[in-house]
C-alpha positions in Angstrom: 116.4 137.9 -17.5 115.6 134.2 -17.1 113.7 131.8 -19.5 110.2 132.2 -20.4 107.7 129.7 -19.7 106.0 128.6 -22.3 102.2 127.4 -21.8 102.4 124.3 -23.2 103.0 121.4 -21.3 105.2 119.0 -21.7 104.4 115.5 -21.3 105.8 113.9 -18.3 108.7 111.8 -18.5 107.5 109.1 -15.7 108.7 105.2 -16.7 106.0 102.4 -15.9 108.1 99.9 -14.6 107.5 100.1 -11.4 104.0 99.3 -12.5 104.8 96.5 -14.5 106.6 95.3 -11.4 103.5 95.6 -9.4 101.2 93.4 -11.9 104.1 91.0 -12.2 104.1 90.7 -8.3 100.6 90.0 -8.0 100.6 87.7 -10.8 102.8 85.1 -9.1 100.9 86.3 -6.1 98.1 84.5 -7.1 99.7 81.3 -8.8 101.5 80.5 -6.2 98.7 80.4 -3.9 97.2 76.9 -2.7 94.2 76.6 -5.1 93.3 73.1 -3.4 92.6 74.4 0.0 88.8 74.3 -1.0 89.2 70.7 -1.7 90.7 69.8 1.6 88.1 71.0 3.5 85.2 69.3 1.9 84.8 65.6 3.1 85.0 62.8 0.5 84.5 59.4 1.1 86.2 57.4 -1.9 85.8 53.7 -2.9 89.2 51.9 -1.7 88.7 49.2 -4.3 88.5 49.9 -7.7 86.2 46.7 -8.3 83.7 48.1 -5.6 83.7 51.1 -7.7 82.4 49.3 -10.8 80.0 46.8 -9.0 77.7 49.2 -7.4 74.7 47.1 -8.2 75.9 44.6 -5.5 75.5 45.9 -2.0 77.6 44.1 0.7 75.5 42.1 3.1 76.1 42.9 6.5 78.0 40.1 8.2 76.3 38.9 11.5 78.1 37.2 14.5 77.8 33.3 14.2 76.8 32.4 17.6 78.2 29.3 19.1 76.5 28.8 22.5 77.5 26.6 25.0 75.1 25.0 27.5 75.6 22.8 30.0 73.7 19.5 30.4 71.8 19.4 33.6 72.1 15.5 34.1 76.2 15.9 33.6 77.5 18.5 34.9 80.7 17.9 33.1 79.7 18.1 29.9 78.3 20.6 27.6 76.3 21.0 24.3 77.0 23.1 21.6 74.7 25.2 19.8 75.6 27.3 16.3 72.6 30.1 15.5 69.8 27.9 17.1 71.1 24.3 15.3 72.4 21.9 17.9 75.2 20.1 17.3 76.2 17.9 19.5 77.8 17.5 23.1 81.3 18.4 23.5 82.5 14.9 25.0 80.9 12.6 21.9 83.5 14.8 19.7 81.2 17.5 18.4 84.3 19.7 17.6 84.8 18.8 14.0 80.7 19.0 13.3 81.4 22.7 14.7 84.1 23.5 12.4 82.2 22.1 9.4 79.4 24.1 10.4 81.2 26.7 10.7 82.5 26.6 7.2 79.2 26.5 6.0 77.7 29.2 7.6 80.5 31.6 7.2 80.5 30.5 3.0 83.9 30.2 3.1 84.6 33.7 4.4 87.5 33.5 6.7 86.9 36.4 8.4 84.0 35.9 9.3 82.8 37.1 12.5 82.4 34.2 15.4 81.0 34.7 19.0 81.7 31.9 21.3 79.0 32.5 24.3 79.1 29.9 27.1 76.9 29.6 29.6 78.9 30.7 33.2 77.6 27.3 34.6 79.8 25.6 31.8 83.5 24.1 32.5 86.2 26.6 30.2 87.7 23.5 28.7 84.5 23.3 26.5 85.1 27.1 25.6 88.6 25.7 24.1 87.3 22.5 22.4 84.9 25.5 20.6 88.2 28.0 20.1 89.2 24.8 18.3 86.8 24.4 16.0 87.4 28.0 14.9 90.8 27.3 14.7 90.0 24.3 12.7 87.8 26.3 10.3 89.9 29.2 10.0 87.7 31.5 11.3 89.9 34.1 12.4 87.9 36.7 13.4 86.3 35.2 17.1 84.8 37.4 20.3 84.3 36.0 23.5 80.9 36.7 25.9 78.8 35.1 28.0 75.3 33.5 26.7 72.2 33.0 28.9 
């Protein structure tokens, strides 16, 4: 006859490395996986200057156009007068161009980039427009729109 069974069990002979494999998987898994995705989607608006980092006390002033209107003179109708913020300063024919650059200096502190708005008058000849593009150019002020005042 054959072999008897015997009751007791014997302990199975299974290996565990296929579940070693398994953790060992989802291990890199998980460190492989982009753990700045979270950071990308949240909006972050950084200093670009490291100075305006540390002086936080000072908050920039917000830099307002310097007008420079241009008006026409009702007795010549060839000439013009120029205006800076309200201020006359002169009529364009008498040479008013270097008073408007000096002005322009001193209003804009020095800034070079300052912004300028020329505004003539539509009644006004364009030549006076360039005698004030001159002045800018004079000053330096490289940051000059173009409109029409009143």
């Amino acid at each position: 006859m054959g072999k008897i069974k015997s009751s007791v069990e014997e302990e199975p002979n299974d290996s565990f490395t296929s579940m070693i494999d398994i953790v060992f998987l989802l291990l890199i898994f998980f460190l492989l996986q982009p753990f700045k995705e979270p950071e990308i989607r949240l909006e972050a608006n950084l200093p670009k200057n490291t100075e305006s980092a540390k002086n936080t006390d000072n908050t920039e002033i917000p830099k307002e156009d310097i007008k420079i209107r241009i008006l026409p003179v009702p007795s010549d109708p060839n000439n013009a007068r120029f205006v800076v913020d309200g201020r006359p300063v002169g009529m364009a024919s008498l040479g008013a161009e270097s008073r408007l650059a000096g002005m322009l200096v001193g209003r804009s502190h020095g800034d070079k980039e300052w912004p300028v708005a020329i505004l003539p008058d539509r009644k006004v000849h364009f030549g006076h427009v360039l005698h004030a593009l001159d002045a800018c150019y004079r000053a330096r002020m490289g940051n000059v729109k173009f409109g029409y005042g009143n």
